[in-house]
PADREN-139471 format. One record per atom (N, C-alpha, C, O): x, y negated, z; atom name. Coordinates in Angstrom, 1 decimal. Layout:
// PADREN-139471
px X | py Y | pz Z | at CA;
...
This chain:
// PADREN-139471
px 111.8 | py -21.7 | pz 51.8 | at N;
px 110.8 | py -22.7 | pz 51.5 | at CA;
px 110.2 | py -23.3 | pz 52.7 | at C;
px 110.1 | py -24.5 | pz 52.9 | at O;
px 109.8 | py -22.2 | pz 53.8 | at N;
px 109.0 | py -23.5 | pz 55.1 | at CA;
px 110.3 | py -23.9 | pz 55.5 | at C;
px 110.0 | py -24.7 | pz 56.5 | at O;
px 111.7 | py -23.9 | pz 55.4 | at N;
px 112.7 | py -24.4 | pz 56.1 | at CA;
px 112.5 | py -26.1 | pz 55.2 | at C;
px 112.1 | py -27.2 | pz 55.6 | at O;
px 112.8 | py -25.8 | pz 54.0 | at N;
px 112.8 | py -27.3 | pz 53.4 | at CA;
px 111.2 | py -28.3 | pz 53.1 | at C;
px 111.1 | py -29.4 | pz 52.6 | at O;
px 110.2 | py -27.3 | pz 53.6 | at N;
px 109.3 | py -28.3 | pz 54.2 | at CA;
px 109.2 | py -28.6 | pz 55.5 | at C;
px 108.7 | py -29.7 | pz 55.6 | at O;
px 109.4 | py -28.0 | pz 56.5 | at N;
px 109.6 | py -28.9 | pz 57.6 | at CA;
px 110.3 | py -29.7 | pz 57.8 | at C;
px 110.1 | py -30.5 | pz 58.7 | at O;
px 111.7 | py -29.7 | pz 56.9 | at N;
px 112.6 | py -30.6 | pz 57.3 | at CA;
px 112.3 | py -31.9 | pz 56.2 | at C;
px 112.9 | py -32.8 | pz 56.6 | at O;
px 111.7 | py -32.1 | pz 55.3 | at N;
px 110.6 | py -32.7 | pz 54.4 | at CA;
px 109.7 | py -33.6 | pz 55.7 | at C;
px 109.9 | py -34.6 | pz 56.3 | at O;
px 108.9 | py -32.8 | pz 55.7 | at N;
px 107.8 | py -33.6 | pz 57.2 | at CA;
px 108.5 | py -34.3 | pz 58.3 | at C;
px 108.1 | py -35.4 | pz 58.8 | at O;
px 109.8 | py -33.5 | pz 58.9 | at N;
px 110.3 | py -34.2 | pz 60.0 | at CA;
px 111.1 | py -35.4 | pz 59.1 | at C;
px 110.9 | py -36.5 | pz 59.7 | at O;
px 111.8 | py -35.5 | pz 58.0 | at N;
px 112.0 | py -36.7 | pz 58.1 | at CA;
px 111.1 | py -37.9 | pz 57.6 | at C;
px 111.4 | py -39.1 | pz 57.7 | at O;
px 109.7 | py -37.3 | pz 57.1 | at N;
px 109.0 | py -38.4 | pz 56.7 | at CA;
px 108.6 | py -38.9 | pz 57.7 | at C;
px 108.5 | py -40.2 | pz 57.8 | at O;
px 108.3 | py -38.0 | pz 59.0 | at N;
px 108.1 | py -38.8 | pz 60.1 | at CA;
px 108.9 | py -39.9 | pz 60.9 | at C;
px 108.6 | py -40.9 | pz 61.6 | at O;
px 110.0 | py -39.5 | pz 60.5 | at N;
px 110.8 | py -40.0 | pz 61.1 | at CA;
px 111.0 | py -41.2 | pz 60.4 | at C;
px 111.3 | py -42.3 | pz 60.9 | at O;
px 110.8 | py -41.2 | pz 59.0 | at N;
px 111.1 | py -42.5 | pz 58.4 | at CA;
px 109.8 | py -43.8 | pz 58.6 | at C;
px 110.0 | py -45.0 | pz 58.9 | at O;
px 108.8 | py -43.1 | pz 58.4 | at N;
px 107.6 | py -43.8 | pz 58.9 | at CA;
px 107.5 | py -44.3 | pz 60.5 | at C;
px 106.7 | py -45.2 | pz 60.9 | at O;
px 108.2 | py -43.7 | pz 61.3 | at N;
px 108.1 | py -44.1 | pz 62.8 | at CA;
px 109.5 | py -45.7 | pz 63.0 | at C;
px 109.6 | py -46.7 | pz 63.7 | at O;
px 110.2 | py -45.2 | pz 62.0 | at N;
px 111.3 | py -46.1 | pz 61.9 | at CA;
px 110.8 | py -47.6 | pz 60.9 | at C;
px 111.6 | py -48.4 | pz 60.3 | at O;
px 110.0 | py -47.6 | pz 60.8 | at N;
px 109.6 | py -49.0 | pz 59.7 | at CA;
px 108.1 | py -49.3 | pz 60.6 | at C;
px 107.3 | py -50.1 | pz 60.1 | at O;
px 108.0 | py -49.0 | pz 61.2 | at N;
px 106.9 | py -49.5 | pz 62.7 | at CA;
px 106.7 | py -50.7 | pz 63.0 | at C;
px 106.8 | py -50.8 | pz 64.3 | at O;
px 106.3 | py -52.1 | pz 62.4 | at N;
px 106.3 | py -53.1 | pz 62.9 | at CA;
px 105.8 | py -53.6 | pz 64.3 | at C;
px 104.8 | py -53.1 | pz 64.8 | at O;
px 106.6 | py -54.8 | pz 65.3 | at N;
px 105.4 | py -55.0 | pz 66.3 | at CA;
px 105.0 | py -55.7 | pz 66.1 | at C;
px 105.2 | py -56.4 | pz 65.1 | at O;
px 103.6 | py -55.7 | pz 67.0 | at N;
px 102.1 | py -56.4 | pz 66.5 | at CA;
px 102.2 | py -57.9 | pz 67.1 | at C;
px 102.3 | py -58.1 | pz 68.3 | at O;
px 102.1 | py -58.9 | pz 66.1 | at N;
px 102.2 | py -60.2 | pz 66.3 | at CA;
px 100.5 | py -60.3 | pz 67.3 | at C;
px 99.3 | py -59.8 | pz 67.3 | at O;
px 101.3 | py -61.0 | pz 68.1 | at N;
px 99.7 | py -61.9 | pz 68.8 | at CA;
px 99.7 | py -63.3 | pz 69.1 | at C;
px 100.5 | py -63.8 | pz 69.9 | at O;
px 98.9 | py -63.9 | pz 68.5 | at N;
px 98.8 | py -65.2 | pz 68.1 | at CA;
px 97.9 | py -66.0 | pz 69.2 | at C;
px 96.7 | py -65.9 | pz 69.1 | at O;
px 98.4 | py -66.7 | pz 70.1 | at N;
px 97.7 | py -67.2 | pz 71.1 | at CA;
px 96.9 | py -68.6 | pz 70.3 | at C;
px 97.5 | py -69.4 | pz 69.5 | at O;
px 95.7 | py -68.6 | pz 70.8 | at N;
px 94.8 | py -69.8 | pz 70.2 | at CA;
px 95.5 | py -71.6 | pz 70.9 | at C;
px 95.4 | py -72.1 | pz 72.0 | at O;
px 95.8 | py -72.0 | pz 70.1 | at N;
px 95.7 | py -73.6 | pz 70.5 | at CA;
px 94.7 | py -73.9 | pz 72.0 | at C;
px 93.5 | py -73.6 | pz 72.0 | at O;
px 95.2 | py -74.3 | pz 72.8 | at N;
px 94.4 | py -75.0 | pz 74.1 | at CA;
px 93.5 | py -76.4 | pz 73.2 | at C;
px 94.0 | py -77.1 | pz 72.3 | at O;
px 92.1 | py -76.5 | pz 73.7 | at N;
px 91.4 | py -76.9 | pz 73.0 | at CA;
px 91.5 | py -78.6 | pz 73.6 | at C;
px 91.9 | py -78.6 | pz 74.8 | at O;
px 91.2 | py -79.9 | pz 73.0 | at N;
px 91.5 | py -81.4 | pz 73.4 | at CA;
px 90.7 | py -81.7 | pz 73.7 | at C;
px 90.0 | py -81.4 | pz 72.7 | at O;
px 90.1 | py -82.2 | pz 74.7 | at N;
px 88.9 | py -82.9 | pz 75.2 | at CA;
px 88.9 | py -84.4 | pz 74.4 | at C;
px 89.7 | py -85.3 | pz 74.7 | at O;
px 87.9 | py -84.5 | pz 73.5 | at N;
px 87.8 | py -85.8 | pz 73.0 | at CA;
px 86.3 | py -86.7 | pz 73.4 | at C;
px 85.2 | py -86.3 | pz 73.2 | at O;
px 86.6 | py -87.8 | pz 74.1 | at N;
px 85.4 | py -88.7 | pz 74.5 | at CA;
px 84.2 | py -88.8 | pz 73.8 | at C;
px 84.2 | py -88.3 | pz 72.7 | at O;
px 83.4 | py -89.2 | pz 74.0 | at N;
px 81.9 | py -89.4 | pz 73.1 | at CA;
px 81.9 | py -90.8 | pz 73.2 | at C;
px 82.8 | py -91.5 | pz 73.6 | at O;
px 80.5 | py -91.2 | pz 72.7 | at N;
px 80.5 | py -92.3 | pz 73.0 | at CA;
px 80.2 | py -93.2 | pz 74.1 | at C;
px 79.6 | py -92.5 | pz 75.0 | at O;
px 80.2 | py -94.5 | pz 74.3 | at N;
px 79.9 | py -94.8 | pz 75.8 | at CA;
px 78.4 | py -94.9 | pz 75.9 | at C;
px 77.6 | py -95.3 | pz 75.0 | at O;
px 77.9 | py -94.2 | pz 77.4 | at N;
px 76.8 | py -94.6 | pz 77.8 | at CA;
px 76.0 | py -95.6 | pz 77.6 | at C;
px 76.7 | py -96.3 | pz 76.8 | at O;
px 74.6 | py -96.2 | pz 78.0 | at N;
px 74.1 | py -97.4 | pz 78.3 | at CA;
px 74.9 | py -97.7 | pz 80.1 | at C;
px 75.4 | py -96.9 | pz 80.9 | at O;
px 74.8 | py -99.6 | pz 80.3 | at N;
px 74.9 | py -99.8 | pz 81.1 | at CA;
px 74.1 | py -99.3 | pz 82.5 | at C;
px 72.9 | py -99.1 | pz 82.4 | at O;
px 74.6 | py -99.3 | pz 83.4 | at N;
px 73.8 | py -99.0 | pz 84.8 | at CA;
px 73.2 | py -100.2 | pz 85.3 | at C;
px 73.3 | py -101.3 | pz 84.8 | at O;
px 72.7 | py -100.1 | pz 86.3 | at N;
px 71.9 | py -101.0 | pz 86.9 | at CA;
px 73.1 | py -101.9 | pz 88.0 | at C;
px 74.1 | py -101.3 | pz 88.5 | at O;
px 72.9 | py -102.9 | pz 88.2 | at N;
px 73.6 | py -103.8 | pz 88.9 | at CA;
px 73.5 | py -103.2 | pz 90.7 | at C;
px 72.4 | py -103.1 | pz 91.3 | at O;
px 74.5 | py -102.9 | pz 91.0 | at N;
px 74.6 | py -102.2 | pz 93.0 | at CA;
px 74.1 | py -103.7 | pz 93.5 | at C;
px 74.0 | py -104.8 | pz 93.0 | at O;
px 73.7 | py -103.1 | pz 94.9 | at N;
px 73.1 | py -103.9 | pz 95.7 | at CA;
px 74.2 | py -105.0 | pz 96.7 | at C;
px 75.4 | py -104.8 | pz 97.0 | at O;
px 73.6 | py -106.0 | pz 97.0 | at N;
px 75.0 | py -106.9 | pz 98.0 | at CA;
px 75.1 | py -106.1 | pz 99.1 | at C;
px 74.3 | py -105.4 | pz 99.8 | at O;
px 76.4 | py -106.2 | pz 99.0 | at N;
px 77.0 | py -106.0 | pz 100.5 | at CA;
px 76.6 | py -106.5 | pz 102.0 | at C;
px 75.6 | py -107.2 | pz 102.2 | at O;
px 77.6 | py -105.9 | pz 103.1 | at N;
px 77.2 | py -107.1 | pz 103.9 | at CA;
px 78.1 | py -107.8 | pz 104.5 | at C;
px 79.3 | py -107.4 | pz 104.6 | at O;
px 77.7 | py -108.7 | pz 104.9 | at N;
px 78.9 | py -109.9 | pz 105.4 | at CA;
px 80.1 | py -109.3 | pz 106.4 | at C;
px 80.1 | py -108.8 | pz 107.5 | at O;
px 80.8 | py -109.6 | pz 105.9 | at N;
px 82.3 | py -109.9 | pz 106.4 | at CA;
px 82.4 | py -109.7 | pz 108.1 | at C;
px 81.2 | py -109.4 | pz 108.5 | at O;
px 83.3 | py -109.6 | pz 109.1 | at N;
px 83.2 | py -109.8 | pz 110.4 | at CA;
px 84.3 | py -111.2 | pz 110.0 | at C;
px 85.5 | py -111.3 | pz 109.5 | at O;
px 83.2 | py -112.2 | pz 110.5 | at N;
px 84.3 | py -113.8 | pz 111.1 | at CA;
px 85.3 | py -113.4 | pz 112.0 | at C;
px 85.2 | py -112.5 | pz 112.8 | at O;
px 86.5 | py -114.2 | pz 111.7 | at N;
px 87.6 | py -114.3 | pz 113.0 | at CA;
px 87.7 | py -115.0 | pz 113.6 | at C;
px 87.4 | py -116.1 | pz 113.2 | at O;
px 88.0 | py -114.8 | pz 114.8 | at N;
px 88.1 | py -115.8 | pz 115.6 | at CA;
px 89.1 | py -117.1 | pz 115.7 | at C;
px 90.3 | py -117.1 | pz 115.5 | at O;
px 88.2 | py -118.1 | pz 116.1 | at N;
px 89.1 | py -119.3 | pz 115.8 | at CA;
px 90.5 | py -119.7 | pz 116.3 | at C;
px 90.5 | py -118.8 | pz 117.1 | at O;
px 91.4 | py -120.1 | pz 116.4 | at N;
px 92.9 | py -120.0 | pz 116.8 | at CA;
px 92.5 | py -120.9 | pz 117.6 | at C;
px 91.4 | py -121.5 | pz 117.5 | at O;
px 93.9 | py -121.3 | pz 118.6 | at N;
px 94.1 | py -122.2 | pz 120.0 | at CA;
px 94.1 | py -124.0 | pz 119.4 | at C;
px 94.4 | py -123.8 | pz 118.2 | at O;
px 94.0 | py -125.2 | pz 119.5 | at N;
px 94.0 | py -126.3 | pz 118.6 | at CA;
px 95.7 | py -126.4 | pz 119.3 | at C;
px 96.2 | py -126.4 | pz 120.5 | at O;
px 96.1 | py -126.6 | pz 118.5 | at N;
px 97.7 | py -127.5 | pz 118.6 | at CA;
px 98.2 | py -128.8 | pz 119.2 | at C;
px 97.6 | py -129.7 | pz 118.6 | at O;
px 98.8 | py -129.2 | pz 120.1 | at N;
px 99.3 | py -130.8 | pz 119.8 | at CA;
px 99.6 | py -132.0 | pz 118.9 | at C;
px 100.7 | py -132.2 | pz 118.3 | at O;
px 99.0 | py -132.4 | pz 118.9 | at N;
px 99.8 | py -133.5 | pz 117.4 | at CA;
px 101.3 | py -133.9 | pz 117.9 | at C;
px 101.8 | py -134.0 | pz 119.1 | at O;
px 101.6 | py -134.0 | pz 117.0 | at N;
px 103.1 | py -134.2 | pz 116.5 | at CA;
px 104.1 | py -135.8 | pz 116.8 | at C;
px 103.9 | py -137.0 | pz 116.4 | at O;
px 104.6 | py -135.6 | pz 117.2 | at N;
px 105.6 | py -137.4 | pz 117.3 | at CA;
px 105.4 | py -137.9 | pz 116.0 | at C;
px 104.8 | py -137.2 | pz 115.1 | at O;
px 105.6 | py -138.9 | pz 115.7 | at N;
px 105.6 | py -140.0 | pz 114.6 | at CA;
px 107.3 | py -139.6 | pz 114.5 | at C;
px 108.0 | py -139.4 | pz 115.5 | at O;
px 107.7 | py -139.7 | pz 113.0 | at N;
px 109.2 | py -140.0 | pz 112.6 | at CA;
px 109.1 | py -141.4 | pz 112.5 | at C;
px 108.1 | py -142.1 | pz 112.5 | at O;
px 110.6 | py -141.8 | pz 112.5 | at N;
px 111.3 | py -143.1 | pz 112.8 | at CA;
px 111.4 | py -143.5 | pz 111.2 | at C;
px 112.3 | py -144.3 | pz 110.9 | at O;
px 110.7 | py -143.2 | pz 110.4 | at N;
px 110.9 | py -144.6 | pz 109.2 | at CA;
px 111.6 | py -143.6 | pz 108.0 | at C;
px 111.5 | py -143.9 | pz 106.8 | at O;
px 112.3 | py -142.7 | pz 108.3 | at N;
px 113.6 | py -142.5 | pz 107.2 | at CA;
px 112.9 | py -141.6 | pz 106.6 | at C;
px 111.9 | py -141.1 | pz 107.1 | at O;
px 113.5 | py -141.3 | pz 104.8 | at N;
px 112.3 | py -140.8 | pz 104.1 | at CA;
px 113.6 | py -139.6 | pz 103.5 | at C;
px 114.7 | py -140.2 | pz 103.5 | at O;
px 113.7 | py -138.6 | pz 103.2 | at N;
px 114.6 | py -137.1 | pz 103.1 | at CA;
px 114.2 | py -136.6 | pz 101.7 | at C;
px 113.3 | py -135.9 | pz 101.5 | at O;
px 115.2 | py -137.1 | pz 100.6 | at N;
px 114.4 | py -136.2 | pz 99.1 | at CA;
px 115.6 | py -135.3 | pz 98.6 | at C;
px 116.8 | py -135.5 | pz 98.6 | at O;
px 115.1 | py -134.4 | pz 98.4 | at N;
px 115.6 | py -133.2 | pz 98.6 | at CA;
px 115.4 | py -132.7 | pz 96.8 | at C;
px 114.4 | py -132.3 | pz 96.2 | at O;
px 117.1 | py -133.0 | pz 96.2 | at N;
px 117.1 | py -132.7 | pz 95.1 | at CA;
px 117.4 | py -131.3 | pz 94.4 | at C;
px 118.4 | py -130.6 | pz 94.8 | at O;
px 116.7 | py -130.9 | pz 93.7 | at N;
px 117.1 | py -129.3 | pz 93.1 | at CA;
px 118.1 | py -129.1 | pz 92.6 | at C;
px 118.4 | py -129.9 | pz 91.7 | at O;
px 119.1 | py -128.0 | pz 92.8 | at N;
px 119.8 | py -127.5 | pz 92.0 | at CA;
px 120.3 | py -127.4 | pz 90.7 | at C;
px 119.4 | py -127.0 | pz 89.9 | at O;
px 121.5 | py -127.7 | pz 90.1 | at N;
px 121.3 | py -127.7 | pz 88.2 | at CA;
px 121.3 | py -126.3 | pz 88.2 | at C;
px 121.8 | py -125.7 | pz 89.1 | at O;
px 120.6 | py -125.7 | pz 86.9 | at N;
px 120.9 | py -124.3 | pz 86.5 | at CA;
px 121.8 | py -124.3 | pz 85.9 | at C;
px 122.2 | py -125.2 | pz 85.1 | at O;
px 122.2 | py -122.7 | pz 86.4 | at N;
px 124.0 | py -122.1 | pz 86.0 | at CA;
px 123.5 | py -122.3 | pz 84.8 | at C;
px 122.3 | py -122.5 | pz 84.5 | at O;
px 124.9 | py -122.1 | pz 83.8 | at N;
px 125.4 | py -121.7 | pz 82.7 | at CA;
px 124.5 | py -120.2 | pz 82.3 | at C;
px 123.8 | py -119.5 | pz 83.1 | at O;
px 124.7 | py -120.1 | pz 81.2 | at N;
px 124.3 | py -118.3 | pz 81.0 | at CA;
px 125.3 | py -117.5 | pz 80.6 | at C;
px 125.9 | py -117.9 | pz 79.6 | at O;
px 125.7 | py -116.3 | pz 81.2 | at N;
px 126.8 | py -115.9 | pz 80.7 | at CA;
px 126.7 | py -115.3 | pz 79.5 | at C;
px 125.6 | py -114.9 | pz 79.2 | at O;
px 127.7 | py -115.3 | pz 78.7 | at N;
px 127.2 | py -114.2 | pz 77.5 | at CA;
px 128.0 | py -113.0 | pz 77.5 | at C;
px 127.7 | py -112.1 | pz 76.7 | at O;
């Protein structure tokens, strides 16, 4: 009789250690930063300050006069389109 209860106990144990689930772990969703609504306006920033001027460039020669003849310079037709 304690022969066929221990061997009773060892296999309940054994069957209960064999049907053992692993333990689910459920990680939470990362949470979304959602906007509110907009503030009131701010107050208007103050002026700046002025720029640094450049310095003026060297003045140039004037130019020869052309001889009369007048050059018109016509555009290109557009290509075709290929298809």
């Amino acid at each position: 009789m304690n022969h066929t209860l221990l061997i009773s106990a060892l296999l309940a144990t054994l069957s209960l250690a064999a049907c053992d689930n692993p333990t689910v772990v459920s990680v939470p969703a990362t949470p979304v930063a959602v906007p509110g609504p907009a503030g009131p306006q701010g107050e208007t920033g103050s002026q700046g300050a002025t720029g640094y001027q450049g310095n003026e460039g060297v003045q140039g020669e004037t130019g020869k006069t052309g001889d009369g003849t007048t050059v018109i310079v016509v555009p290109a037709e557009a290509a075709a389109p290929a298809n």
